[in-house]
N, C-alpha and C positions, 0 to 999 in steps of 0.2 A: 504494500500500500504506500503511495506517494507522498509526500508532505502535505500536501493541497487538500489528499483527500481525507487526510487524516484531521486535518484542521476544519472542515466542513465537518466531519464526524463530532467532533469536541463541541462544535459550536451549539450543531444539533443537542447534542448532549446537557449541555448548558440551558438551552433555550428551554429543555424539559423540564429537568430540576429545577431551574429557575423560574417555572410557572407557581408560584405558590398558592393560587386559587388552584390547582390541581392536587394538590400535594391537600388543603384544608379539606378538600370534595373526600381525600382517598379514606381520611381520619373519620369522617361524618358516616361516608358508607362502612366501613369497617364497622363502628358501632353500630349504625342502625343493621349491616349483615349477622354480626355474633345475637343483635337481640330477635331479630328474623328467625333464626339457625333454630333458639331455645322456643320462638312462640312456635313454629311447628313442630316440635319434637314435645310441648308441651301437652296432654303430663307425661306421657310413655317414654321418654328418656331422659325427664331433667329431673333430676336426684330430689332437687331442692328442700332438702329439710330443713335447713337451717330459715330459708324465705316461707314455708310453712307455720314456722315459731312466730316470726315477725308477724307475717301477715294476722296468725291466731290472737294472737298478742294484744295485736293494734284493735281487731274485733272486739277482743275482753270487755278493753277500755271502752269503747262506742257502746258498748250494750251495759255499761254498769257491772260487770262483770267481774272478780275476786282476780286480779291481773296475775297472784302466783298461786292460784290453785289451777289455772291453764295448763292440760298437757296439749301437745300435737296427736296426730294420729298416731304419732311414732311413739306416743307415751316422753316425747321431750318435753319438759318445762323453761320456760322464761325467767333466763337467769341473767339478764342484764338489770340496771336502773330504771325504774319506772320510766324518767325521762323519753327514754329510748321507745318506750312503745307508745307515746305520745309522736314523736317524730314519726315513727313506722303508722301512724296511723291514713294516711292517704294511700297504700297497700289495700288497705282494707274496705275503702270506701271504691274502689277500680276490679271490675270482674276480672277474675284470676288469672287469666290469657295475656291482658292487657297490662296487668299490674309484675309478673314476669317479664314481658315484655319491656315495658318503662324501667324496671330495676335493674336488669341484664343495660337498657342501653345508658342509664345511670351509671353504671361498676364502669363500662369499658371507658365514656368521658373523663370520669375520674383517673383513670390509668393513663390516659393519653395527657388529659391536664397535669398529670405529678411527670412524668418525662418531662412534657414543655419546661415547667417549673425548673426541673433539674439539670435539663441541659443550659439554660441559663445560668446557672449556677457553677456550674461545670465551664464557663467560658462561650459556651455558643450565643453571642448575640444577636449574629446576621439574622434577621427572622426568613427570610428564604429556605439557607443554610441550619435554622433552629427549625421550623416549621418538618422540614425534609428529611432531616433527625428524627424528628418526631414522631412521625408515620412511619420509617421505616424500625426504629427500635418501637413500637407499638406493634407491627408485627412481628419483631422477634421474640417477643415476651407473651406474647398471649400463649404459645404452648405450652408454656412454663407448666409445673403441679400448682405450686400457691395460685396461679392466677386462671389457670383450667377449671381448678377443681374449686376456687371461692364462688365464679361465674357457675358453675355445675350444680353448687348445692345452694346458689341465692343466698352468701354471704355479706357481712357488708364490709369488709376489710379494704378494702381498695378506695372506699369512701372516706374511711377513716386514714388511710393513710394520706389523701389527698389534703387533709384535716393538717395533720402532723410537720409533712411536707411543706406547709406554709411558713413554716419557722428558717426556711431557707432562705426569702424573701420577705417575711415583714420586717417590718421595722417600728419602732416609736412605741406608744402608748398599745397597739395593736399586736404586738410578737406576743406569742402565749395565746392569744383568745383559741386557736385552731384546735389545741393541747387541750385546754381545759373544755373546749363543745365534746372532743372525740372522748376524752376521759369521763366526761356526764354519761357520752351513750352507752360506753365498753370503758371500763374501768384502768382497763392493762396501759393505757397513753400516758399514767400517772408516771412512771417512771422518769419522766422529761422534767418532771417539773424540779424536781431537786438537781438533774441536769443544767439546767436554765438557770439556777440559783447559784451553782459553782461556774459558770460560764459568761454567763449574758449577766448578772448582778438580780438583785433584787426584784426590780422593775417588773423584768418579764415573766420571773418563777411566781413572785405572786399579783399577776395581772390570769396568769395560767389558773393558779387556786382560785383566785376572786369566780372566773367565770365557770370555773367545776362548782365552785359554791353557787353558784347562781344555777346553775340546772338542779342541784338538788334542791333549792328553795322551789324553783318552777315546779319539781316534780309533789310537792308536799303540798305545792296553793291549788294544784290539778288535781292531784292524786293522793287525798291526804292520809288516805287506809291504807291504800298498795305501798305507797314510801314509806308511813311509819312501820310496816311489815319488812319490808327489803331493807330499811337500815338499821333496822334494833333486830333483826331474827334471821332475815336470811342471807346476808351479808356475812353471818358471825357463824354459819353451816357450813363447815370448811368441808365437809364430805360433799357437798355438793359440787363442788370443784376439783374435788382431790381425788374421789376415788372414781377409777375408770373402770369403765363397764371390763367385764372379765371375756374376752374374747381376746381373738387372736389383730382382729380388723384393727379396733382400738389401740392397742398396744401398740400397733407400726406406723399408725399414721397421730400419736401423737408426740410430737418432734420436740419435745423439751429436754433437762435432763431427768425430771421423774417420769416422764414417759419410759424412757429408757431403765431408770432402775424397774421400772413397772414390768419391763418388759422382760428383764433377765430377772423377775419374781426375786430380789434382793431383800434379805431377811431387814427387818425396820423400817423400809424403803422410805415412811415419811422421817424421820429422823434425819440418814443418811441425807436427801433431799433438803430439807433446811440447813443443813451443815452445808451442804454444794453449795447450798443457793447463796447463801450469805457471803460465801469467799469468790465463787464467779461476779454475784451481784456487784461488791466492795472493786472487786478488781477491776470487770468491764465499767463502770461508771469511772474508773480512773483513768482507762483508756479513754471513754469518749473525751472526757475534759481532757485530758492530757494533749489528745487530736485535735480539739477547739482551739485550746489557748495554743498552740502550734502553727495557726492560722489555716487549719482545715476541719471549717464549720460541717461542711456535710459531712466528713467523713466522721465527726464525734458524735453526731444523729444516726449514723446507720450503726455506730459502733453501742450508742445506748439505746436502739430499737433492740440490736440480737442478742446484748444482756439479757431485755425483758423476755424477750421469746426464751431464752433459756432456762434462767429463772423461773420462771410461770409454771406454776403445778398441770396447767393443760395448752398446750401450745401446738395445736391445732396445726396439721403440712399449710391449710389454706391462710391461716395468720400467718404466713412466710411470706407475703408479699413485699415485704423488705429486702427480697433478692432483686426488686427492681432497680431500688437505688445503690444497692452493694454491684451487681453487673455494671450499669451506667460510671458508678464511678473506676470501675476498674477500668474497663473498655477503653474510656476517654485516656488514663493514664497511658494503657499499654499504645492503644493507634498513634497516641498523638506524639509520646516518646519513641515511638517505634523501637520498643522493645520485646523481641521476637517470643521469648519465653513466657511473658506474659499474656501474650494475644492469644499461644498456647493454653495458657491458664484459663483463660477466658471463656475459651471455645468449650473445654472441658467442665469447667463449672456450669454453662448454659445447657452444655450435653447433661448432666448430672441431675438437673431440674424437668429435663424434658423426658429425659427417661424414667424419672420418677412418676411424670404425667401419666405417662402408658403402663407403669404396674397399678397403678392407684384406678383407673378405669379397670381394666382386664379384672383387680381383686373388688371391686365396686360390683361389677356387671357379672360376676363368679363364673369369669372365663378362666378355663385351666391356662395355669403358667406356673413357671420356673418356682420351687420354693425359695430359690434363692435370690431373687427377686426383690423380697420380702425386705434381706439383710442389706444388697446394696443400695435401695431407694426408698427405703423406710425411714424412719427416726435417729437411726444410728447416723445416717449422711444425714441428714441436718447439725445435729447439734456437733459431728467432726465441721462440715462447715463454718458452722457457727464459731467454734473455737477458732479456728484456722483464721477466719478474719477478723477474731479479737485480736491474735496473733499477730498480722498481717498491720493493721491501723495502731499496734501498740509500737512500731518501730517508725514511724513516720516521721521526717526529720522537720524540724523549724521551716517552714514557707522562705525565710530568706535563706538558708543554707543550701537551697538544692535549687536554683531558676529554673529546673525543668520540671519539678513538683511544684511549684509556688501558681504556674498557671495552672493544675489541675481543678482548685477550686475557690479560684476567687472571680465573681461576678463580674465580669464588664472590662479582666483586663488588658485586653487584646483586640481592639476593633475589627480586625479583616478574620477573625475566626472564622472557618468556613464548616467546621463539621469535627466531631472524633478524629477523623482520620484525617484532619492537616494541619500541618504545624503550622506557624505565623514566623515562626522562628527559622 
Protein backbone atom coordinates (compact mmCIF):
# COMPACT_ATOMS: atom_id res chain seq x y z
CA UNK A 1 0.00 0.00 0.00
CA UNK A 2 1.39 3.45 -1.18
CA UNK A 3 1.66 6.48 1.00
CA UNK A 4 -1.21 8.34 -0.47
CA UNK A 5 -3.38 5.58 0.19
CA UNK A 6 -2.51 4.98 3.25
CA UNK A 7 -3.02 8.46 4.36
CA UNK A 8 -6.63 8.41 2.73
CA UNK A 9 -7.19 5.30 4.90
CA UNK A 10 -6.16 7.22 8.24
CA UNK A 11 -8.09 10.17 7.37
CA UNK A 12 -11.09 7.93 6.64
CA UNK A 13 -10.36 6.41 9.91
CA UNK A 14 -10.35 9.72 11.64
CA UNK A 15 -13.25 11.01 10.06
CA UNK A 16 -15.19 7.81 11.82
CA UNK A 17 -13.81 8.13 15.27
CA UNK A 18 -14.04 11.41 15.07
CA UNK A 19 -17.98 11.54 14.40
CA UNK A 20 -18.84 11.79 18.02
CA UNK A 21 -22.64 11.81 17.53
CA UNK A 22 -21.89 8.37 16.38
CA UNK A 23 -19.86 7.06 18.99
CA UNK A 24 -23.01 8.83 21.78
CA UNK A 25 -25.83 6.82 19.11
CA UNK A 26 -23.54 3.56 19.78
CA UNK A 27 -23.67 4.05 23.88
CA UNK A 28 -27.66 4.82 23.61
CA UNK A 29 -28.27 1.75 21.59
CA UNK A 30 -26.09 -0.48 23.48
CA UNK A 31 -28.23 0.39 26.48
CA UNK A 32 -31.41 0.51 25.06
CA UNK A 33 -30.15 -3.28 23.16
CA UNK A 34 -28.88 -5.05 26.60
CA UNK A 35 -32.47 -3.65 28.09
CA UNK A 36 -34.33 -5.18 24.65
CA UNK A 37 -32.18 -8.50 25.16
CA UNK A 38 -33.71 -8.84 29.02
CA UNK A 39 -37.57 -7.46 28.03
CA UNK A 40 -37.74 -10.52 25.75
CA UNK A 41 -36.17 -13.08 27.57
CA UNK A 42 -38.38 -11.76 30.39
CA UNK A 43 -39.34 -13.87 32.79
CA UNK A 44 -37.99 -17.38 31.09
CA UNK A 45 -34.24 -16.22 31.23
CA UNK A 46 -33.78 -13.39 33.49
CA UNK A 47 -32.73 -14.62 36.85
CA UNK A 48 -33.76 -11.53 38.48
CA UNK A 49 -34.16 -12.04 42.05
CA UNK A 50 -32.54 -9.69 43.51
CA UNK A 51 -35.20 -6.85 41.01
CA UNK A 52 -37.99 -9.21 42.49
CA UNK A 53 -36.95 -8.17 46.38
CA UNK A 54 -36.92 -4.60 45.18
CA UNK A 55 -39.67 -4.53 43.16
CA UNK A 56 -41.67 -6.70 46.25
CA UNK A 57 -40.32 -4.25 48.55
CA UNK A 58 -41.40 -1.11 46.92
CA UNK A 59 -45.01 -2.80 46.66
CA UNK A 60 -44.87 -3.55 50.66
CA UNK A 61 -44.57 0.16 51.06
CA UNK A 62 -47.49 1.38 48.43
CA UNK A 63 -49.90 -1.03 50.00
CA UNK A 64 -49.11 -0.38 53.91
CA UNK A 65 -47.48 -3.27 54.18
CA UNK A 66 -44.87 -4.67 57.21
CA UNK A 67 -41.71 -3.64 54.79
CA UNK A 68 -39.58 -6.64 56.68
CA UNK A 69 -42.00 -9.23 57.10
CA UNK A 70 -41.76 -9.27 52.88
CA UNK A 71 -40.34 -12.49 51.42
CA UNK A 72 -39.98 -12.94 47.44
CA UNK A 73 -41.06 -15.96 45.88
CA UNK A 74 -37.67 -17.17 46.41
CA UNK A 75 -38.42 -16.85 50.36
CA UNK A 76 -35.63 -13.80 50.10
CA UNK A 77 -36.22 -10.81 52.57
CA UNK A 78 -35.59 -7.03 52.22
CA UNK A 79 -32.45 -6.59 53.83
CA UNK A 80 -31.56 -3.06 52.90
CA UNK A 81 -32.75 0.56 54.76
CA UNK A 82 -36.09 1.32 54.45
CA UNK A 83 -34.99 4.36 52.57
CA UNK A 84 -34.17 2.06 49.61
CA UNK A 85 -37.51 0.70 49.16
CA UNK A 86 -38.81 4.14 49.08
CA UNK A 87 -36.50 4.93 46.12
CA UNK A 88 -37.26 1.35 44.52
CA UNK A 89 -40.71 2.37 44.66
CA UNK A 90 -41.41 3.53 40.92
CA UNK A 91 -40.50 -0.46 40.10
CA UNK A 92 -43.50 -1.10 41.58
CA UNK A 93 -45.95 1.38 40.34
CA UNK A 94 -44.53 0.03 36.16
CA UNK A 95 -45.86 -3.42 34.84
CA UNK A 96 -43.13 -5.98 35.20
CA UNK A 97 -41.99 -6.01 31.46
CA UNK A 98 -41.56 -2.42 31.60
CA UNK A 99 -40.04 -1.90 34.99
CA UNK A 100 -37.13 -4.69 33.97
CA UNK A 101 -36.82 -3.04 31.09
CA UNK A 102 -36.29 0.63 32.59
CA UNK A 103 -33.99 -0.89 35.34
CA UNK A 104 -31.67 -3.13 32.85
CA UNK A 105 -31.54 0.24 30.72
CA UNK A 106 -30.81 2.37 34.13
CA UNK A 107 -27.74 -0.26 35.31
CA UNK A 108 -26.01 -0.11 31.67
CA UNK A 109 -26.31 4.28 31.61
CA UNK A 110 -24.93 4.06 34.82
CA UNK A 111 -21.91 1.86 33.75
CA UNK A 112 -21.37 3.87 30.72
CA UNK A 113 -21.80 7.33 32.99
CA UNK A 114 -18.84 5.94 35.62
CA UNK A 115 -16.36 5.00 32.44
CA UNK A 116 -17.11 8.60 31.03
CA UNK A 117 -16.45 9.97 34.63
CA UNK A 118 -13.40 7.89 34.96
CA UNK A 119 -11.67 8.40 31.86
CA UNK A 120 -11.71 11.98 32.70
CA UNK A 121 -10.09 11.37 35.46
CA UNK A 122 -7.69 9.13 34.18
CA UNK A 123 -6.48 12.15 31.75
CA UNK A 124 -8.83 11.69 28.67
CA UNK A 125 -10.35 15.19 28.20
CA UNK A 126 -10.63 15.23 24.25
CA UNK A 127 -14.46 14.59 24.51
CA UNK A 128 -14.28 12.92 20.81
CA UNK A 129 -11.34 10.83 22.15
CA UNK A 130 -13.33 10.44 25.86
CA UNK A 131 -16.74 9.80 24.36
CA UNK A 132 -14.91 6.95 21.98
CA UNK A 133 -13.25 5.52 25.09
CA UNK A 134 -16.40 5.37 26.28
CA UNK A 135 -18.37 3.17 24.01
CA UNK A 136 -15.61 1.18 23.24
CA UNK A 137 -14.44 0.09 27.03
CA UNK A 138 -18.47 -0.03 27.74
CA UNK A 139 -18.36 -3.00 25.52
CA UNK A 140 -15.49 -4.60 26.88
CA UNK A 141 -16.83 -4.64 30.28
CA UNK A 142 -20.27 -5.77 29.85
CA UNK A 143 -19.18 -9.55 29.65
CA UNK A 144 -17.50 -9.11 32.63
CA UNK A 145 -19.32 -11.69 35.81
CA UNK A 146 -19.93 -8.43 38.23
CA UNK A 147 -21.55 -6.73 35.41
CA UNK A 148 -23.27 -9.82 33.40
CA UNK A 149 -24.57 -11.36 36.37
CA UNK A 150 -25.74 -7.61 38.42
CA UNK A 151 -27.63 -6.85 34.92
CA UNK A 152 -28.92 -10.81 35.07
CA UNK A 153 -30.25 -10.89 38.43
CA UNK A 154 -31.68 -6.85 38.46
CA UNK A 155 -29.02 -5.74 40.95
CA UNK A 156 -28.45 -2.39 41.77
CA UNK A 157 -24.70 -2.19 42.08
CA UNK A 158 -23.76 -0.31 39.03
CA UNK A 159 -26.09 2.60 40.22
CA UNK A 160 -24.52 2.78 43.33
CA UNK A 161 -21.34 2.72 42.18
CA UNK A 162 -22.10 5.44 39.73
CA UNK A 163 -23.11 7.13 43.20
CA UNK A 164 -19.50 6.55 44.65
CA UNK A 165 -17.65 7.24 41.48
CA UNK A 166 -18.62 10.99 41.92
CA UNK A 167 -16.06 11.46 44.48
CA UNK A 168 -13.63 11.44 41.44
CA UNK A 169 -15.17 14.72 40.23
CA UNK A 170 -16.98 16.71 43.00
CA UNK A 171 -15.61 19.03 44.54
CA UNK A 172 -16.68 21.91 47.27
CA UNK A 173 -19.60 21.71 49.64
CA UNK A 174 -20.97 18.70 47.37
CA UNK A 175 -17.98 15.71 47.55
CA UNK A 176 -19.57 13.13 49.87
CA UNK A 177 -23.26 13.69 49.15
CA UNK A 178 -22.86 10.56 46.28
CA UNK A 179 -21.27 8.30 49.47
CA UNK A 180 -23.63 9.05 51.96
CA UNK A 181 -27.38 8.73 49.19
CA UNK A 182 -25.49 5.20 48.11
CA UNK A 183 -24.66 4.22 51.89
CA UNK A 184 -28.66 5.29 52.85
CA UNK A 185 -29.61 2.65 50.03
CA UNK A 186 -26.92 -0.25 50.63
CA UNK A 187 -25.00 0.33 53.77
CA UNK A 188 -21.52 -1.31 52.53
CA UNK A 189 -20.49 2.67 50.80
CA UNK A 190 -19.99 3.52 54.50
CA UNK A 191 -16.55 2.52 54.39
CA UNK A 192 -15.57 5.86 52.23
CA UNK A 193 -16.49 7.86 54.78
CA UNK A 194 -13.65 7.41 57.25
CA UNK A 195 -11.66 7.22 53.91
CA UNK A 196 -12.61 10.81 53.08
CA UNK A 197 -11.95 11.99 56.77
CA UNK A 198 -8.15 10.74 56.51
CA UNK A 199 -7.93 12.18 52.83
CA UNK A 200 -10.06 14.83 51.75
CA UNK A 201 -10.29 16.51 55.78
CA UNK A 202 -13.25 16.85 57.58
CA UNK A 203 -15.41 18.69 55.12
CA UNK A 204 -16.35 15.86 52.90
CA UNK A 205 -16.24 12.65 55.41
CA UNK A 206 -18.96 14.47 57.35
CA UNK A 207 -20.97 16.28 54.48
CA UNK A 208 -21.00 12.07 53.43
CA UNK A 209 -22.48 11.33 57.37
CA UNK A 210 -24.67 14.53 57.32
CA UNK A 211 -26.42 13.08 54.02
CA UNK A 212 -26.42 9.11 55.25
CA UNK A 213 -28.09 10.93 58.36
CA UNK A 214 -30.58 12.49 56.40
CA UNK A 215 -31.81 9.33 54.50
CA UNK A 216 -32.32 7.72 57.64
CA UNK A 217 -34.29 10.80 59.02
CA UNK A 218 -36.21 10.44 55.60
CA UNK A 219 -36.63 6.99 56.11
CA UNK A 220 -38.39 7.27 59.92
CA UNK A 221 -40.67 10.75 58.65
CA UNK A 222 -41.82 7.93 55.76
CA UNK A 223 -41.47 4.81 57.20
CA UNK A 224 -41.63 5.27 60.88
CA UNK A 225 -42.55 1.26 61.98
CA UNK A 226 -40.31 -0.31 59.11
CA UNK A 227 -37.01 2.06 60.38
CA UNK A 228 -37.63 1.93 63.82
CA UNK A 229 -37.62 -2.12 63.17
CA UNK A 230 -34.47 -2.01 60.72
CA UNK A 231 -32.47 0.08 63.06
CA UNK A 232 -33.12 -1.10 66.73
CA UNK A 233 -33.78 -5.13 65.51
CA UNK A 234 -32.72 -5.94 62.31
CA UNK A 235 -29.62 -4.01 61.76
CA UNK A 236 -28.26 -5.74 65.01
CA UNK A 237 -29.29 -9.61 63.32
CA UNK A 238 -25.86 -10.21 62.38
CA UNK A 239 -27.17 -13.90 61.17
CA UNK A 240 -28.98 -12.25 58.74
CA UNK A 241 -25.88 -11.22 56.91
CA UNK A 242 -23.58 -13.72 58.07
CA UNK A 243 -24.71 -16.82 57.75
CA UNK A 244 -24.80 -18.28 54.18
CA UNK A 245 -27.33 -20.58 52.85
CA UNK A 246 -25.57 -24.16 53.19
CA UNK A 247 -25.17 -25.02 49.42
CA UNK A 248 -22.52 -25.50 47.25
CA UNK A 249 -23.98 -22.35 44.78
CA UNK A 250 -23.42 -19.94 47.68
CA UNK A 251 -20.35 -20.79 48.83
CA UNK A 252 -18.49 -19.93 45.35
CA UNK A 253 -20.01 -17.19 44.35
CA UNK A 254 -19.77 -15.22 47.56
CA UNK A 255 -16.37 -13.53 46.85
CA UNK A 256 -15.32 -12.07 50.31
CA UNK A 257 -12.81 -13.43 52.77
CA UNK A 258 -15.73 -15.25 54.85
CA UNK A 259 -17.09 -16.48 51.81
CA UNK A 260 -14.08 -18.35 51.52
CA UNK A 261 -13.57 -19.45 55.04
CA UNK A 262 -17.34 -20.42 54.57
CA UNK A 263 -16.34 -22.39 51.90
CA UNK A 264 -13.34 -24.55 53.15
CA UNK A 265 -16.00 -25.11 56.23
CA UNK A 266 -13.13 -23.43 58.64
CA UNK A 267 -13.71 -24.41 62.31
CA UNK A 268 -14.98 -20.79 64.12
CA UNK A 269 -15.13 -19.20 60.70
CA UNK A 270 -16.81 -16.18 62.34
CA UNK A 271 -14.08 -15.59 64.65
CA UNK A 272 -11.34 -16.26 62.29
CA UNK A 273 -13.37 -13.69 59.95
CA UNK A 274 -13.23 -10.71 62.36
CA UNK A 275 -9.62 -11.38 63.13
CA UNK A 276 -9.10 -11.15 58.88
CA UNK A 277 -11.22 -8.54 58.74
CA UNK A 278 -9.98 -6.14 61.08
CA UNK A 279 -6.19 -6.60 59.97
CA UNK A 280 -7.11 -6.45 55.91
CA UNK A 281 -9.71 -3.69 56.92
CA UNK A 282 -6.65 -1.57 59.20
CA UNK A 283 -4.26 -2.22 56.21
CA UNK A 284 -6.23 -1.79 52.80
CA UNK A 285 -7.79 1.63 54.35
CA UNK A 286 -3.92 2.46 54.62
CA UNK A 287 -3.29 1.66 51.37
CA UNK A 288 -6.02 3.70 49.93
CA UNK A 289 -4.98 6.83 51.98
CA UNK A 290 -1.51 6.09 51.52
CA UNK A 291 -2.44 6.06 47.28
CA UNK A 292 -4.50 9.54 47.88
CA UNK A 293 -2.09 11.53 49.74
CA UNK A 294 0.53 10.10 46.98
CA UNK A 295 -1.46 12.14 44.43
CA UNK A 296 -3.49 9.00 43.03
CA UNK A 297 -7.13 9.80 44.09
CA UNK A 298 -8.69 7.05 42.11
CA UNK A 299 -6.47 4.70 42.78
CA UNK A 300 -7.16 5.17 46.81
CA UNK A 301 -11.02 4.79 45.84
CA UNK A 302 -10.78 1.43 44.18
CA UNK A 303 -8.09 0.44 46.67
CA UNK A 304 -10.98 1.31 49.66
CA UNK A 305 -13.91 -0.11 47.59
CA UNK A 306 -11.85 -3.87 47.45
CA UNK A 307 -11.02 -3.59 51.24
CA UNK A 308 -14.92 -3.34 51.65
CA UNK A 309 -15.70 -6.17 49.22
CA UNK A 310 -13.23 -8.01 51.35
CA UNK A 311 -14.16 -7.38 54.55
CA UNK A 312 -17.90 -7.66 54.19
CA UNK A 313 -19.27 -10.84 55.79
CA UNK A 314 -21.21 -11.31 52.00
CA UNK A 315 -19.72 -9.90 49.01
CA UNK A 316 -21.64 -10.96 46.54
CA UNK A 317 -19.37 -11.86 42.50
CA UNK A 318 -22.14 -9.01 41.39
CA UNK A 319 -20.85 -6.33 44.07
CA UNK A 320 -17.51 -6.72 42.11
CA UNK A 321 -18.23 -4.15 39.86
CA UNK A 322 -15.30 -2.29 41.11
CA UNK A 323 -13.32 -4.33 38.41
CA UNK A 324 -14.52 -1.60 36.26
CA UNK A 325 -12.44 1.15 37.79
CA UNK A 326 -9.40 -1.36 38.83
CA UNK A 327 -9.20 -2.56 34.67
CA UNK A 328 -9.76 1.21 33.57
CA UNK A 329 -7.15 2.21 35.68
CA UNK A 330 -4.79 -0.37 34.87
CA UNK A 331 -5.24 -0.26 31.15
CA UNK A 332 -4.70 3.53 30.96
CA UNK A 333 -1.25 2.80 33.00
CA UNK A 334 -0.06 -0.16 30.85
CA UNK A 335 -1.25 1.48 26.94
CA UNK A 336 -0.35 4.79 27.69
CA UNK A 337 3.23 3.72 29.29
CA UNK A 338 3.57 1.13 26.92
CA UNK A 339 4.45 -1.38 29.15
CA UNK A 340 4.20 -4.68 27.52
CA UNK A 341 3.95 -6.82 30.74
CA UNK A 342 1.32 -5.15 31.94
CA UNK A 343 -1.09 -4.98 28.93
CA UNK A 344 -0.36 -8.76 29.49
CA UNK A 345 -1.71 -8.29 32.86
CA UNK A 346 -4.44 -6.70 31.76
CA UNK A 347 -5.80 -8.81 29.05
CA UNK A 348 -5.43 -11.79 31.68
CA UNK A 349 -7.36 -10.20 34.53
CA UNK A 350 -10.40 -9.08 31.97
CA UNK A 351 -9.96 -12.98 30.74
CA UNK A 352 -10.26 -13.86 34.57
CA UNK A 353 -13.74 -11.86 34.96
CA UNK A 354 -15.04 -13.10 31.70
CA UNK A 355 -14.51 -16.58 32.26
CA UNK A 356 -15.95 -16.22 35.52
CA UNK A 357 -19.02 -14.89 33.51
CA UNK A 358 -19.57 -18.29 31.61
CA UNK A 359 -19.07 -20.60 34.84
CA UNK A 360 -21.56 -18.47 36.92
CA UNK A 361 -24.22 -18.91 33.84
CA UNK A 362 -23.50 -22.74 32.86
CA UNK A 363 -23.70 -23.23 37.27
CA UNK A 364 -26.91 -20.78 37.28
CA UNK A 365 -28.70 -22.43 34.25
CA UNK A 366 -27.20 -26.24 35.91
CA UNK A 367 -25.55 -26.92 32.72
CA UNK A 368 -22.94 -29.64 33.31
CA UNK A 369 -19.32 -28.23 33.48
CA UNK A 370 -15.89 -28.74 34.75
CA UNK A 371 -15.90 -29.18 38.68
CA UNK A 372 -13.05 -27.26 38.58
CA UNK A 373 -14.58 -24.41 37.26
CA UNK A 374 -15.87 -23.88 40.49
CA UNK A 375 -12.10 -23.26 42.11
CA UNK A 376 -10.78 -21.19 39.23
CA UNK A 377 -13.74 -18.50 38.83
CA UNK A 378 -15.25 -18.62 42.17
CA UNK A 379 -14.50 -16.79 45.28
CA UNK A 380 -11.20 -17.88 45.66
CA UNK A 381 -10.15 -15.48 42.36
CA UNK A 382 -11.69 -12.70 43.62
CA UNK A 383 -10.56 -12.18 46.86
CA UNK A 384 -6.51 -13.40 45.36
CA UNK A 385 -7.55 -10.59 43.03
CA UNK A 386 -8.46 -8.48 45.50
CA UNK A 387 -5.29 -8.86 47.53
CA UNK A 388 -3.17 -8.76 44.58
CA UNK A 389 -4.35 -5.17 43.81
CA UNK A 390 -4.13 -4.05 47.54
CA UNK A 391 -0.71 -5.31 46.70
CA UNK A 392 -0.32 -3.78 43.46
CA UNK A 393 -1.68 0.25 44.80
CA UNK A 394 0.38 -0.36 48.08
CA UNK A 395 3.75 0.40 46.10
CA UNK A 396 2.67 3.26 44.08
CA UNK A 397 5.38 5.92 44.03
CA UNK A 398 4.76 9.81 44.97
CA UNK A 399 3.00 11.56 41.53
CA UNK A 400 6.17 13.73 41.38
CA UNK A 401 8.61 10.93 41.54
CA UNK A 402 7.77 8.91 38.44
CA UNK A 403 6.30 11.62 35.36
CA UNK A 404 5.18 8.73 33.72
CA UNK A 405 2.80 7.70 36.79
CA UNK A 406 1.99 11.33 37.77
CA UNK A 407 -0.24 11.42 34.28
CA UNK A 408 -2.15 8.31 35.02
CA UNK A 409 -4.59 10.16 37.31
CA UNK A 410 -4.74 13.46 37.47
CA UNK A 411 -7.61 15.24 35.70
CA UNK A 412 -7.06 17.64 32.82
CA UNK A 413 -3.21 17.35 32.76
CA UNK A 414 -2.51 16.98 29.36
CA UNK A 415 -4.71 18.75 26.79
CA UNK A 416 -4.13 16.77 23.36
CA UNK A 417 -4.84 13.33 25.36
CA UNK A 418 -6.29 11.32 22.65
CA UNK A 419 -7.22 7.81 24.36
CA UNK A 420 -5.54 4.93 26.76
CA UNK A 421 -3.41 4.03 24.10
CA UNK A 422 -1.57 7.57 23.32
CA UNK A 423 0.92 9.01 24.90
CA UNK A 424 1.11 13.16 24.79
CA UNK A 425 4.57 12.42 25.68
Amino acid sequence: MNVEARHNDATRWDRLVGNTTGWHGLLVLLAVGVAGVFLLVYPRAFLGVDFDVYRGAAAAVLHGDPLYGFASSLKLPFTYPPIAAVVFGPLALLPATVAVAAWTLLSVLAMEAVIWSLLGALGVTDPAARIRWTAIASLVMLPLAPVTFNLWIGQVNLILLLMVVDLVGATGRFRGVGVGIAAGIKLTPLIFIPYLLFTRGRRPAGTAALTFGATILAGFLLLPRDAARYWFTELWDFTRVTEIPDDEVARTLNASIRGVLDRLQTPHAGAVWLVLAALVGTAGLAVAIRASRRGHELAGIVACAITGLLVSPVSWIFHWVWCIPLLLLWAVRAWRDNLPAEKVGVVLLWLAFAMSSCWIVLQTLRVPHPDGMATLFGNYLYVLIGAGALGALAVLPRRAETRRLSSLDQPGRESGVAGPGVSPH
